[in-house]
C-alpha positions as CSV (number, residue, x, y, z in Angstrom):
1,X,8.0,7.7,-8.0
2,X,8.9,4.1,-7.9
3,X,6.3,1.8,-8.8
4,X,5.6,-1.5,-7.4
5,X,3.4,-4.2,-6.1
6,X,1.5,-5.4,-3.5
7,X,0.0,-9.0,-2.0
8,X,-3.1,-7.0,-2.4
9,X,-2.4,-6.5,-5.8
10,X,-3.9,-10.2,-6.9
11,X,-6.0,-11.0,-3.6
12,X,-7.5,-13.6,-5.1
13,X,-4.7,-15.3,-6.3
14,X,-3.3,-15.2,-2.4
15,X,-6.7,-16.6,-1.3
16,X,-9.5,-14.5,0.6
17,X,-10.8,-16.0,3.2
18,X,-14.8,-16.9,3.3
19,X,-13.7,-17.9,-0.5
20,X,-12.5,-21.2,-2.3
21,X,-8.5,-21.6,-1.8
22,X,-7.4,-21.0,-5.0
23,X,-5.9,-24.0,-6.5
24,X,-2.2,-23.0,-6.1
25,X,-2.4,-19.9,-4.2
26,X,0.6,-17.1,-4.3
27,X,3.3,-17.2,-2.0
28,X,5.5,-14.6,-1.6
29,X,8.5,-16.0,-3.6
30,X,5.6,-15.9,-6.5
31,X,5.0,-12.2,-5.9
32,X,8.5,-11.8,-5.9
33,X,8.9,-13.5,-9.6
34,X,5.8,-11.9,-10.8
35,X,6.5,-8.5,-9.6
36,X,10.2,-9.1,-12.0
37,X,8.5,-10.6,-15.0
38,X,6.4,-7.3,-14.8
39,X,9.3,-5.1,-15.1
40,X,9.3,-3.7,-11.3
41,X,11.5,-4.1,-8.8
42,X,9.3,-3.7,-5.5
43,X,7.3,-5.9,-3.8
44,X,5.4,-4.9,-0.4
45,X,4.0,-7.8,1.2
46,X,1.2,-6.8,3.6
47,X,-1.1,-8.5,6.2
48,X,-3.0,-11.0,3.8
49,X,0.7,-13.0,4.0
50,X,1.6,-12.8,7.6
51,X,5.4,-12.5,7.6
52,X,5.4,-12.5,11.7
53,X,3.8,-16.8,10.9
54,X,7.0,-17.4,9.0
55,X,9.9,-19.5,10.5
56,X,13.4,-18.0,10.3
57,X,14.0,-20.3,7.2
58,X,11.4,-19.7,5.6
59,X,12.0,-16.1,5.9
60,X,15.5,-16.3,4.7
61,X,14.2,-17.9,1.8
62,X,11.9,-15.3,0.8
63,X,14.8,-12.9,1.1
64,X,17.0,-15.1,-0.5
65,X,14.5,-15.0,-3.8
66,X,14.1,-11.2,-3.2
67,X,17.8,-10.5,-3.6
68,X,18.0,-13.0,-6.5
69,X,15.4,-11.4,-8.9
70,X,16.3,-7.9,-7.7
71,X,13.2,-7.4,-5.9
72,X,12.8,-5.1,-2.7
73,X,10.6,-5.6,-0.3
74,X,8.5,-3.5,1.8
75,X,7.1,-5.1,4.8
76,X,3.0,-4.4,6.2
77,X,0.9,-6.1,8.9
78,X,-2.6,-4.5,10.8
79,X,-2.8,-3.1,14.3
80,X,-0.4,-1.3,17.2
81,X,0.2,-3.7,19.3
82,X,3.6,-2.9,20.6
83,X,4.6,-6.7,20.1
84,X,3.7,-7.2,16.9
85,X,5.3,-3.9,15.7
86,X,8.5,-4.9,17.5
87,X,8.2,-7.8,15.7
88,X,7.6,-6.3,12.1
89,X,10.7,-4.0,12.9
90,X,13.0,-7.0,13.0
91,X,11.2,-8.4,10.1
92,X,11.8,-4.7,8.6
93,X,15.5,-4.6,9.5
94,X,15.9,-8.3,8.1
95,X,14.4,-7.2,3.9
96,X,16.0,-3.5,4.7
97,X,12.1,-2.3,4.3
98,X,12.0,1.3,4.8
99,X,8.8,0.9,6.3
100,X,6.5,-0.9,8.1
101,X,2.3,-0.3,6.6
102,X,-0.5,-0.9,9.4
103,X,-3.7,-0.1,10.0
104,X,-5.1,1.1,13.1
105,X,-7.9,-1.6,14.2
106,X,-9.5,0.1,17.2
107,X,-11.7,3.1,17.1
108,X,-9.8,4.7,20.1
109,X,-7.4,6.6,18.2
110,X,-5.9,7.9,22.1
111,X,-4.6,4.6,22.6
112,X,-3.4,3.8,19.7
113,X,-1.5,6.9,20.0
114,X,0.0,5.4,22.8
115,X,1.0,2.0,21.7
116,X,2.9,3.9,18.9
117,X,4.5,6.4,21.2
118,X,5.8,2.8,22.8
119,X,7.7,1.9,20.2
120,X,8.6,4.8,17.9
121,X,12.3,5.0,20.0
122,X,13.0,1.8,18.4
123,X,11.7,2.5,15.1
124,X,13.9,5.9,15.1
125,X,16.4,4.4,16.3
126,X,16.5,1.8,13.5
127,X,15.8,4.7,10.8
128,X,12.5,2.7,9.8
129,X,9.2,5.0,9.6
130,X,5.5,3.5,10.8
131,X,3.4,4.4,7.4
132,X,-0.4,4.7,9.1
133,X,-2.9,3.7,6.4
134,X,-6.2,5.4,6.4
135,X,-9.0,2.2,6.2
136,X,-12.0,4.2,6.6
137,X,-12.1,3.4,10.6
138,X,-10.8,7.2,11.3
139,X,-11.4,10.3,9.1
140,X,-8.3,12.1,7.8
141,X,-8.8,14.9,10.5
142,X,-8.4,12.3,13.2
143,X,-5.3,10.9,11.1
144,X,-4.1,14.7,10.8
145,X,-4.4,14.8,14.0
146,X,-2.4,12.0,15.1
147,X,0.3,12.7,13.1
148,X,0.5,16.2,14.3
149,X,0.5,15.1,17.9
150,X,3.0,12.2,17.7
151,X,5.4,15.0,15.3
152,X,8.0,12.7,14.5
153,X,9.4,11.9,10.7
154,X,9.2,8.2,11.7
155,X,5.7,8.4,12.1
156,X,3.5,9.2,8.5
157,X,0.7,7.9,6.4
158,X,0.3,5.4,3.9
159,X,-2.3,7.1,1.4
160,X,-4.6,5.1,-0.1
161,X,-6.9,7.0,-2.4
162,X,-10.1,4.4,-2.0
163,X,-10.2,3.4,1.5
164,X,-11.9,6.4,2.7
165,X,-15.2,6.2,1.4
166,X,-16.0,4.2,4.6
167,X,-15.4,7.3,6.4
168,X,-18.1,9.7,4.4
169,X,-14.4,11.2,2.3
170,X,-13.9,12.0,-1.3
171,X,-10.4,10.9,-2.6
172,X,-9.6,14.9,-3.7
173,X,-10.2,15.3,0.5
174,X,-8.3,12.5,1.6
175,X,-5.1,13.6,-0.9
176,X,-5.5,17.1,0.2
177,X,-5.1,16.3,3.8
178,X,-3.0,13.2,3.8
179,X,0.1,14.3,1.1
180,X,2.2,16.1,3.6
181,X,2.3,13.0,5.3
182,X,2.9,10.8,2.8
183,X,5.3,8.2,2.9
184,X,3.9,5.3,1.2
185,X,1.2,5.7,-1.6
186,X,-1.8,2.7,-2.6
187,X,-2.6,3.8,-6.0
188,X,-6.3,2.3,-5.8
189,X,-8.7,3.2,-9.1
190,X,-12.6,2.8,-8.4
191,X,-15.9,3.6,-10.5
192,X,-19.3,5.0,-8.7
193,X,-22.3,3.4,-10.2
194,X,-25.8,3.4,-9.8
195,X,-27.7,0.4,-9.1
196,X,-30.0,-0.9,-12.0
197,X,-33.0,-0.2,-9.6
198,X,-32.0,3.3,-9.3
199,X,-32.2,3.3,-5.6
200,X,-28.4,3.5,-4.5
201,X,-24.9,3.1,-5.2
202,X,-22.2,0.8,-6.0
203,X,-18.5,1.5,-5.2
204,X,-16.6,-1.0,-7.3
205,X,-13.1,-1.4,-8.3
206,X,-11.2,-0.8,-11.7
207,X,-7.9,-1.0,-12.9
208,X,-5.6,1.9,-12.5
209,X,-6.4,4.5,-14.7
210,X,-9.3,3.1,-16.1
211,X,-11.9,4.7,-13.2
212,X,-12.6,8.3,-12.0
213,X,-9.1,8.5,-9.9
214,X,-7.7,12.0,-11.1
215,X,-3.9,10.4,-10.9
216,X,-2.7,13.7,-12.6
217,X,-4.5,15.4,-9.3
218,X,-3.2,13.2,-7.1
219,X,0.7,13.2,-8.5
220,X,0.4,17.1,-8.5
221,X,-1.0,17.0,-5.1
222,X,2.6,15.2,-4.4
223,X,4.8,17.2,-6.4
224,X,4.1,20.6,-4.3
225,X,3.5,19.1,-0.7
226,X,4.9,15.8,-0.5
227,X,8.1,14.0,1.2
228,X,9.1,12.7,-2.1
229,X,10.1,9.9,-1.3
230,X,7.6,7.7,-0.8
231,X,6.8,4.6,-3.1
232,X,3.6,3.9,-5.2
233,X,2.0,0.4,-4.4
234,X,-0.5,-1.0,-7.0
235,X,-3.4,-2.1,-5.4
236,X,-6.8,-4.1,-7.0
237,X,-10.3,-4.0,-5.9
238,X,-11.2,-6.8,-8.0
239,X,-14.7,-8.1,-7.7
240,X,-15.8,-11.5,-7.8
241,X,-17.2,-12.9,-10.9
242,X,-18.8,-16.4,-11.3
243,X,-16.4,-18.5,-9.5
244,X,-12.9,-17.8,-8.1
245,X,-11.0,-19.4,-10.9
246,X,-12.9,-16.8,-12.7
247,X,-11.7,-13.7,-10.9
248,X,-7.9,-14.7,-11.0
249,X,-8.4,-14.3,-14.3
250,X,-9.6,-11.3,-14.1
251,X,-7.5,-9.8,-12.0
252,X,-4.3,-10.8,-13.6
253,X,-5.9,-8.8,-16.8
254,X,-6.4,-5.9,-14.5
255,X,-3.0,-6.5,-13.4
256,X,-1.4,-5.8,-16.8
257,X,-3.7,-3.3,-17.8
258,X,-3.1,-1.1,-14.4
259,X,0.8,-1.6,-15.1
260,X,0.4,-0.7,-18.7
261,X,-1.7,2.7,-17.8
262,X,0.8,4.0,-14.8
263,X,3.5,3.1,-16.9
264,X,2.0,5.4,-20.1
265,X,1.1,7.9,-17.2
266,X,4.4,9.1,-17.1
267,X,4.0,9.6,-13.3
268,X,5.8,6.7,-12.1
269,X,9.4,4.7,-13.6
270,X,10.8,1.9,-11.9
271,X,14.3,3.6,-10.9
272,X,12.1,6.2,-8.8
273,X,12.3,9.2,-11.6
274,X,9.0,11.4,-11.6
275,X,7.4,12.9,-14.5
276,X,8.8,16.2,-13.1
277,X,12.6,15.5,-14.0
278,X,13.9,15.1,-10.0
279,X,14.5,12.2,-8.5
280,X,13.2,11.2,-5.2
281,X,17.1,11.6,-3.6
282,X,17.4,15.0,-5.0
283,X,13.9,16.3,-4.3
284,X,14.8,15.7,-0.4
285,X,16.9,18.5,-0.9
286,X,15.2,20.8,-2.8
């Protein structure tokens, strides 16, 4: 499974608002660089760097860097609103992004369904699949459900293996039920500690393979009921420290040490080769 980046990778480095600006925050030609000087070759750029604000120019020139460090990009935003997802397809279309990553913002998954049903013509018709993330709004039966209802292979789930806790799930639940929809994968690691008072819990962020994420479950999980062919996006929960300069720091630590244990894993390789010897192109037809 090919592994790449995200602009949620180093939040703080892109700025999070409520927070200082970070002295020279990321832009995506940054990501782009970073994302090559780290030995990967994909880059998804999501809804903390607004693509739809760009100009035209300034759009071409993030492509342009894209396509000179051998970078692709995948393309993300939040919400179904038919607009903006007409919009994100162009943008799609124009960085030959596979996908385009959203969330689902409302609670009223029945009119969501609708707003998708609006524009999924033009996403088939473009060959460009709508990767639903679960953010912990909806539980992964509602998600199955949606899926199943809207039955269309330009309609799946982008899995992220944290974000349900805000819906009462377990990570083992949300990969069980989510993998056959797969088609774009947030590799997210997390601890679960108890507060020094004894009375409660903490959910915090770690880096990738350094938390209680069963990667091996999860990579199994894909290997006998996934697509196959979805990408793996390296995402941080990095918490703030003493000041923000401070958490860049840590997060770009985090950063390498995440690449360093997926890499070891043998799960992922940046030409898109598994662990289990078959490529994502063959698998299709397996």
């Amino acid at each position: 499974m090919k592994l790449g980046l995200s602009s949620f990778t180093l939040t703080w480095s892109v700025g999070v608002p409520g927070y200082e600006t970070p002295g020279a925050p990321l832009t995506a030609e940054d990501l782009i660089q970073l994302t090559q000087s780290r030995g990967l070759r994909l880059l998804q750029i999501a809804d903390n760097l607004p693509l739809h604000t760009k100009t035209e120019t300034e759009l071409a020139h993030i492509k342009q860097t894209a396509e000179d460090y051998d970078v692709a990009i995948e393309v993300g935003t939040r919400g179904t609103d038919p607009d903006l997802l007409l919009t994100y397809l162009s943008i799609a279309r124009t960085f030959g992004s596979p996908i385009v990553r959203s969330i689902i913002t409302t609670p009223d998954l029945a009119a969501a369904e609708l707003q998708l049903r609006e524009v999924l013509p033009s996403y088939e018709a473009a060959g460009i699949t709508l990767a639903i993330e679960n953010h912990g709004m909806h539980t992964t039966r509602q998600l199955v459900q949606l899926f199943d209802s809207i039955d269309s292979p330009y309609v799946g789930c982008c899995l992220d293996t944290v974000n349900s806790f805000g819906a009462l799930e377990n990570p083992e639940t949300v990969i069980d039920r989510l993998v056959p929809y797969l088609v774009n994968l947030h590799i997210k690691d997390f601890d679960i500690k108890r507060v020094d008072h004894q009375m409660g819990y903490t959910i915090l962020g770690t880096p990738a393979g350094a938390g209680k994420l069963n990667i091996g479950y999860l990579m199994d999980r894909i290997a006998q009921h996934g697509k196959g062919t979805a990408s793996a996006i390296l995402e941080l929960w990095t918490p703030f420290t003493a000041s923000v300069a401070d958490t860049i720091a840590l997060e770009q630590r985090w950063l390498d040490e995440s690449i360093s244990g997926l890499a070891s894993s043998g799960y992922f390789r940046e030409d898109g080769v598994n662990h289990y010897g078959i490529n994502n192109a063959e698998r299709e037809s397996v």
